[in-house]
C-alpha positions as CSV (number, residue, x, y, z in Angstrom):
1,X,64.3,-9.5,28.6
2,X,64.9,-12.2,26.3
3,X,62.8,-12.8,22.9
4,X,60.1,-14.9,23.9
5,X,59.3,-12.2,26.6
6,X,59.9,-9.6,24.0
7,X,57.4,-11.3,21.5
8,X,54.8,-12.0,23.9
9,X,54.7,-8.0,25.1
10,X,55.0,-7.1,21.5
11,X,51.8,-9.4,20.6
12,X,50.1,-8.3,23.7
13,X,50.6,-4.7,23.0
14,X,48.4,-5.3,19.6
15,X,45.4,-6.9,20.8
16,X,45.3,-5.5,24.4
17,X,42.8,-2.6,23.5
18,X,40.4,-5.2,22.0
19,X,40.9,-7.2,25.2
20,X,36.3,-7.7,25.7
21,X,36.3,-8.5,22.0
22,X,39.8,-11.0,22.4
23,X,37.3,-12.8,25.1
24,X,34.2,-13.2,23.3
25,X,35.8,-14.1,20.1
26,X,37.7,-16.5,22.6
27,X,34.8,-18.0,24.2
28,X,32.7,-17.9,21.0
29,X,35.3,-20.3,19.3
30,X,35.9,-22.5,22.3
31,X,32.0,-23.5,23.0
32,X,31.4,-23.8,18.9
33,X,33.7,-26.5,18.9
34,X,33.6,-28.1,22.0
35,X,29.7,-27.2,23.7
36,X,30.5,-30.0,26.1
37,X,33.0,-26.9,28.0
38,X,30.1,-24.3,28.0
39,X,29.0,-26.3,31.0
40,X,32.3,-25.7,32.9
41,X,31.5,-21.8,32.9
42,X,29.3,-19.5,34.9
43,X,25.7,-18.8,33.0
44,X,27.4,-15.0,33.0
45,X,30.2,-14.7,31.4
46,X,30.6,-10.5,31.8
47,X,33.3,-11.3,35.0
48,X,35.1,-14.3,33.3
49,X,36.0,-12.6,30.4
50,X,38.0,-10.2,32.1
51,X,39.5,-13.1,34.3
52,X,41.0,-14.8,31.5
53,X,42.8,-11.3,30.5
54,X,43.6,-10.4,33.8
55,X,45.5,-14.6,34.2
56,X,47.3,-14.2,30.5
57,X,48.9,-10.9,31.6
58,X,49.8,-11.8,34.7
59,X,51.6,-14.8,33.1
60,X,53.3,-12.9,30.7
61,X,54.3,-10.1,33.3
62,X,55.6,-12.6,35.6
63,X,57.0,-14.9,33.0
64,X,60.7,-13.5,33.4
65,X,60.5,-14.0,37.4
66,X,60.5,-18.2,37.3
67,X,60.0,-18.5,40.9
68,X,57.3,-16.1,40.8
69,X,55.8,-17.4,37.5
70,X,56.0,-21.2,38.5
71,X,54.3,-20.4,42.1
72,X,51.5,-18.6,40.2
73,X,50.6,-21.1,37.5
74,X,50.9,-24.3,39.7
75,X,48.7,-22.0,42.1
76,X,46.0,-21.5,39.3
77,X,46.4,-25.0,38.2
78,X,45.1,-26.0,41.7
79,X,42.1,-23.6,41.7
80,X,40.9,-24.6,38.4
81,X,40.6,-28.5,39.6
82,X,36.9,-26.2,41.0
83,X,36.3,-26.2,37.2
84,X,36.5,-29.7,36.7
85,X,39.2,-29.1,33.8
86,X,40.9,-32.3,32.9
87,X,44.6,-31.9,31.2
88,X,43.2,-32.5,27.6
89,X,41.7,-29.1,27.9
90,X,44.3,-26.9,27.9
91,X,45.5,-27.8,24.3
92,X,41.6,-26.7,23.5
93,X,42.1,-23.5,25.5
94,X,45.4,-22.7,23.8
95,X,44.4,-22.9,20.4
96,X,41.1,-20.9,20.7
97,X,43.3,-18.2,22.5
98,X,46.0,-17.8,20.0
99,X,43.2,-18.1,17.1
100,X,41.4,-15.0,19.1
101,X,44.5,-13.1,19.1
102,X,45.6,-13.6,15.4
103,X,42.2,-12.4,14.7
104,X,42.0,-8.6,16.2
105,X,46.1,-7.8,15.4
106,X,44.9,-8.0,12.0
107,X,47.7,-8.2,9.7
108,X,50.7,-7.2,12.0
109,X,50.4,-10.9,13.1
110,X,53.4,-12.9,12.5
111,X,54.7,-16.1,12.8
112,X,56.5,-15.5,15.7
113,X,54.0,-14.2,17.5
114,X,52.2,-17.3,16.8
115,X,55.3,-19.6,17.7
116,X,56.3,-17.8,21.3
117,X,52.4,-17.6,22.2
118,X,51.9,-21.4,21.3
119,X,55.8,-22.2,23.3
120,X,54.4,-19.8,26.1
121,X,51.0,-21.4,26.7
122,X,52.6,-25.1,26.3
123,X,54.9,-24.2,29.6
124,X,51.3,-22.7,31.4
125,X,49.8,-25.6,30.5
126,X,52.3,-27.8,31.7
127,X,52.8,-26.2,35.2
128,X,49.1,-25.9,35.8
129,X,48.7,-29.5,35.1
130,X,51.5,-30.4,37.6
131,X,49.9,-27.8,40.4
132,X,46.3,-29.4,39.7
133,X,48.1,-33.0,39.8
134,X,50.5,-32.4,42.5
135,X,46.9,-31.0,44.9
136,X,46.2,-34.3,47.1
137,X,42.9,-32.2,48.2
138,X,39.7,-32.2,47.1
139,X,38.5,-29.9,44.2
140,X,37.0,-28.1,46.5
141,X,35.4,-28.1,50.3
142,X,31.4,-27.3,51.5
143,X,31.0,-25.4,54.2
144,X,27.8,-24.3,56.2
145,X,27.5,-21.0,57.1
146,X,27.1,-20.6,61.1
147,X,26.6,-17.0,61.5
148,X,26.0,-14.5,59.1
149,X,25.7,-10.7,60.5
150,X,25.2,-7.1,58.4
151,X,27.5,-4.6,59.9
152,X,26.3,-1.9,58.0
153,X,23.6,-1.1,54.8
154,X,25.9,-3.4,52.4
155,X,28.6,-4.9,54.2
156,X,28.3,-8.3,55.7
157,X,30.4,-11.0,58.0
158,X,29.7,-14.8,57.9
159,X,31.2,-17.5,59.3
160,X,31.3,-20.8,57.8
161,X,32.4,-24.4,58.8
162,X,34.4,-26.7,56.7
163,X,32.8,-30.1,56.4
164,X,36.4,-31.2,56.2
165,X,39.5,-29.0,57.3
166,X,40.6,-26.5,54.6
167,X,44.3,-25.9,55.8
168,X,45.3,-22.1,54.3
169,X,48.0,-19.4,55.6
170,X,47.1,-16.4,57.4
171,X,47.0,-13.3,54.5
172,X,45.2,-15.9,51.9
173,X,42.3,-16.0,50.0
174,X,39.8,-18.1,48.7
175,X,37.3,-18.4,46.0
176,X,33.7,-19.0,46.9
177,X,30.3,-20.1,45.8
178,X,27.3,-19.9,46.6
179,X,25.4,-23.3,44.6
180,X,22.0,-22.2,46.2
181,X,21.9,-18.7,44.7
182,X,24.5,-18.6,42.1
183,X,25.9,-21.6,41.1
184,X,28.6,-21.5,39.2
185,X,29.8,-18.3,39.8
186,X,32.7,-18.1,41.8
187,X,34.5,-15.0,43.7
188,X,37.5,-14.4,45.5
189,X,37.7,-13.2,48.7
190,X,40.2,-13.2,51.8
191,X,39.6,-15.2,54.8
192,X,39.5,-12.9,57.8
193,X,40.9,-15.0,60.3
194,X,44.0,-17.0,61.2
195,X,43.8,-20.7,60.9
196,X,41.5,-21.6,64.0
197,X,41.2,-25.0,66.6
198,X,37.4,-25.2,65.1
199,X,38.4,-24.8,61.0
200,X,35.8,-22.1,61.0
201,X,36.6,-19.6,58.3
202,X,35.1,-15.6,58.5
203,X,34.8,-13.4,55.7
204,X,33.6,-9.5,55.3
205,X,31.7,-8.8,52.1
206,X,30.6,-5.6,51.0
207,X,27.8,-5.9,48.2
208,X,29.0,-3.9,44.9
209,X,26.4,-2.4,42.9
210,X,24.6,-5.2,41.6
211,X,27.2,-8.2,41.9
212,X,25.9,-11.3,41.1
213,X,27.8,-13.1,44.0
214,X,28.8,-10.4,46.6
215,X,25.4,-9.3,46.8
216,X,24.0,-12.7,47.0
217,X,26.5,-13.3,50.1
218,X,25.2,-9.8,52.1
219,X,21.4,-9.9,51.2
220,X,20.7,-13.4,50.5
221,X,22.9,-16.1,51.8
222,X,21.3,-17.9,55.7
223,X,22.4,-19.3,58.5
224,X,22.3,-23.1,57.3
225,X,23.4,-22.5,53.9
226,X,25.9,-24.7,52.4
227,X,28.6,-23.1,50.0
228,X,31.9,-24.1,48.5
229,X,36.1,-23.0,48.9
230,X,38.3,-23.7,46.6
231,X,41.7,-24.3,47.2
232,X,43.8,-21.1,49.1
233,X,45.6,-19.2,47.4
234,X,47.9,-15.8,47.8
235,X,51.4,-15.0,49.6
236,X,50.6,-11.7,51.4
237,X,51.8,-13.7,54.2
238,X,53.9,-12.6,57.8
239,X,57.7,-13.7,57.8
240,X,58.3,-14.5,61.4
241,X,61.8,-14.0,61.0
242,X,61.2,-10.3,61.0
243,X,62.0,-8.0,63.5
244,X,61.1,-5.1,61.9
245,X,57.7,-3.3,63.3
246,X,54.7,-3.7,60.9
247,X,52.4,-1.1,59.1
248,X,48.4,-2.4,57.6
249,X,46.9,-0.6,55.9
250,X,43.1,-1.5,55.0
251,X,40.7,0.2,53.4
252,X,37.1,-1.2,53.7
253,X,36.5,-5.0,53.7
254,X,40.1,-4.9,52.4
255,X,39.9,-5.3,56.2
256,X,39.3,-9.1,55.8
257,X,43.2,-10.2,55.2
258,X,44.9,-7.9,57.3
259,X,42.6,-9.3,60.6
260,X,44.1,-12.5,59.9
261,X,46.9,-11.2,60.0
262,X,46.7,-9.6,62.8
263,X,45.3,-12.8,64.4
264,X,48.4,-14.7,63.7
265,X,50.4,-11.5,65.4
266,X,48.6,-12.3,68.8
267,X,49.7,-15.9,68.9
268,X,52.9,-15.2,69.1
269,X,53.7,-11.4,69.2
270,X,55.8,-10.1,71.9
271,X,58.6,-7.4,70.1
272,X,57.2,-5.7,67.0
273,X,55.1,-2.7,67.2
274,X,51.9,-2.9,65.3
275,X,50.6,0.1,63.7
276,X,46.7,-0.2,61.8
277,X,45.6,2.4,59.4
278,X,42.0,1.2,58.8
279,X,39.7,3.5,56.1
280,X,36.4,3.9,54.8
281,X,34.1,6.9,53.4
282,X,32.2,7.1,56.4
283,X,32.1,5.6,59.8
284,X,29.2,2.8,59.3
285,X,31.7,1.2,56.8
286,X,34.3,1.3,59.9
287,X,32.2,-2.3,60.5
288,X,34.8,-4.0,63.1
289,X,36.1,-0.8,64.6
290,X,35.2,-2.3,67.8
291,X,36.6,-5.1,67.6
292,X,39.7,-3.5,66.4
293,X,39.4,-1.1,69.7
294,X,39.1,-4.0,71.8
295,X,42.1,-5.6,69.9
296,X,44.3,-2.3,70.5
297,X,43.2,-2.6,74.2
298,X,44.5,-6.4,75.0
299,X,47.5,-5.9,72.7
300,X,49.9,-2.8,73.8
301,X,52.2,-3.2,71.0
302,X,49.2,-2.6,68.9
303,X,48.0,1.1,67.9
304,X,44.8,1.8,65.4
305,X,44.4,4.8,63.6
306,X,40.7,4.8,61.8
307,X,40.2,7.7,58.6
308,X,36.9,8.2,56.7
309,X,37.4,10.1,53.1
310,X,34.0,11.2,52.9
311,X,32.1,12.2,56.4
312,X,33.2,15.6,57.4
313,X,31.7,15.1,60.8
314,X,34.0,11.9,61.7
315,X,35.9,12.8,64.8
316,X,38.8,10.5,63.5
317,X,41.3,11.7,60.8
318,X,40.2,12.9,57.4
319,X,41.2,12.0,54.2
320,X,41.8,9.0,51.9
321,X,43.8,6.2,53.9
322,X,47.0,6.7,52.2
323,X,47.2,10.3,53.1
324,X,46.8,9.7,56.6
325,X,49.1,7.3,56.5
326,X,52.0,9.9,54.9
327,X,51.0,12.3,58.3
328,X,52.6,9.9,60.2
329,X,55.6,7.8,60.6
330,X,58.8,7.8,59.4
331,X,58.2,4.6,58.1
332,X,61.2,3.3,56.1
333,X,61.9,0.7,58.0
334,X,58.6,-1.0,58.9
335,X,56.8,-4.4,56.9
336,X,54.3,-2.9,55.4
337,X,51.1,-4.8,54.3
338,X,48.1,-3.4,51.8
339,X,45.0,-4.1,51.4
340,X,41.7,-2.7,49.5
341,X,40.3,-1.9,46.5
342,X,42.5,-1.5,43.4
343,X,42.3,2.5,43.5
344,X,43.0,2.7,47.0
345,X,46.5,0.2,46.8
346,X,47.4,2.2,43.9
347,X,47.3,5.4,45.9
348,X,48.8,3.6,48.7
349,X,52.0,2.1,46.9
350,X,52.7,5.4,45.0
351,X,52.4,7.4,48.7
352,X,54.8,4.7,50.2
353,X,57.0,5.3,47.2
354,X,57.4,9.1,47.6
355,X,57.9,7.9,51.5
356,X,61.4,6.0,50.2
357,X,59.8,2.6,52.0
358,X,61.6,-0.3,49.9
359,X,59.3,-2.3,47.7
360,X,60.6,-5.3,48.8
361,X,58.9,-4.5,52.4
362,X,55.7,-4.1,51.1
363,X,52.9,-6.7,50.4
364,X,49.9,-6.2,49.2
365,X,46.7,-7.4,48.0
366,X,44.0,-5.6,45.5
367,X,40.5,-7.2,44.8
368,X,37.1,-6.0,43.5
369,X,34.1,-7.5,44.6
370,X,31.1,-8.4,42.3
């Protein structure tokens, strides 16, 4: 690791405790001197603050992978253009961050820290700026909802039409918003279908507690609605120079990406077995199980194996998704694609781990809806 990696881990590791106060200390010096930016930002600001944390250690993490860390920032850059940040920001952003850092290390604070952070944001700045510069798109696209269908007490899928084509790669996601009943909060969630004739886009939602935006999109949002996509993002995409057979694995609406996926497999398909391992607690949140049967039907090289974790009575396989998984195979030379909540991927990387599959074979994707 070289030392600007070394200080920016070091600096990390003394705040990243105090990461909710970090935020608000953050956010409390950025609108006190600029109040023109509080305007930029969702009316709640619980989900944001841990956003920013979640982008700044990403950075960092990725920050000795260049490939991986200029991909991600230019990526960012692009979805912030939803913000309506303008270059002349980011210097704002930068010194409200390193001022909210300096202030909860306390004294083990040094000038060094200070230097690599302020070198560190400059180059985030920088590539940001070229990603949101380099986007020939629009900041970001409306789209009327065409169908919107529960599948099951708090699980919903809703189709929506561009007013303009949104180009994205099967395996993607996007964030949405919903101006009518939130506006200005935006989530992320993965389109559930391959890039169609019709630009029509699907998504499954599953309402969490009381999310300000996932509810609002199972209980609330109408056929006739108009919400907005940002730009795509995500690279839990299919390399079609494989020949290797292919593993999913999707627990819940985690669902969403791998169906696209699967989509794209049918276009072209003919020489790779396909093996789904689709989970839930119970069998109402199996919500496109028969589509997926109907899939398995047309499609002989594909195979689905649904689980539920918590509905003894399921005449399926038991157990969380991962474990069902480890039942069968061997898998250690399959693509292996992962999708769900952050628990369940968790489980599922450290069960493909113990199975010897190469990390390099396995993509993955971990979200949490509010």
């Amino acid at each position: 690791m070289g030392d600007l990696g070394r200080l920016l881990k070091e600096s990390w590791s003394l705040v990243e405790e105090h990461q909710d106060k970090v935020a608000g200390y953050f956010y409390a010096r950025l609108f006190l001197s600029h109040p023109d930016l509080r305007e930029l930002f969702p009316v709640h600001m619980d989900v944001q603050r841990s956003r920013l944390l979640g982008a700044i250690v990403t950075a960092v993490q990725t920050l000795e992978d260049p490939e991986k860390f200029d991909e991600y920032l230019r990526s960012l850059g692009r979805d912030h253009r939803k913000f309506h940040v303008e270059p002349e920001h980011y210097e704002v952003v930068g010194g409200a961050l390193i001022e909210a850092m300096r202030e909860y290390a306390g004294e083990q604070w040094s000038v060094e820290y200070d230097q690599a952070w302020a070198d560190a944001y400059a180059v985030i700045a920088s590539k940001m700026i070229q990603g949101a510069e380099a986007d020939s798109n629009p900041p970001y696209w409306y789209a009327e909802v065409v169908a919107h269908e529960r599948r099951a007490k708090d699980i919903a899928v809703f189709t929506v039409q561009p007013m303009q084509p949104l180009e994205f790669r099967a395996g993607q996601y996007v964030s949405v918003e919903c101006p009518r009943i939130q506006p200005r909060l935006w989530r992320t969630y993965s389109v559930a279908n391959a890039p169609r004739r019709d630009n029509t886009l699907e998504f499954h939602v599953r309402s969490i507690g009381a999310g300000w935006v996932s509810s609002a999109l199972v209980r609330r949002l109408e056929v006739g609605d108009m919400i907005r996509l940002a730009a795509p993002m995500g690279t839990m995409n299919l390399d079609r120079r494989s020949t290797r057979d292919t593993v999913f694995v999707a627990g819940g609406t985690g669902l969403a990406p791998i169906k696209s996926l699967l989509e794209e497999l049918t276009r072209y398909n003919r020489t790779r077995w396909v093996h789904l391992f689709f989970g839930a607690r119970n069998r109402e949140d199996l919500y496109d199980l028969a589509e997926l049967n109907r899939l398995a039907a047309r499609y002989p090289w594909l195979s689905v194996v649904t689980a539920c974790s918590d509905d003894p009575t399921f005449p399926g396989e038991q157990g969380n998704i991962s474990e069902v998984v480890a039942r069968y195979g061997p898998w250690s030379e399959h693509d292996f694609f992962v999708s769900g909540s952050g628990p369940m991927v968790k489980d599922t990387l450290k069960t493909l781990a113990e199975l010897q599959v190469p990390s390099i074979r396995i993509k993955y994707d971990s979200f949490t809806d509010f």
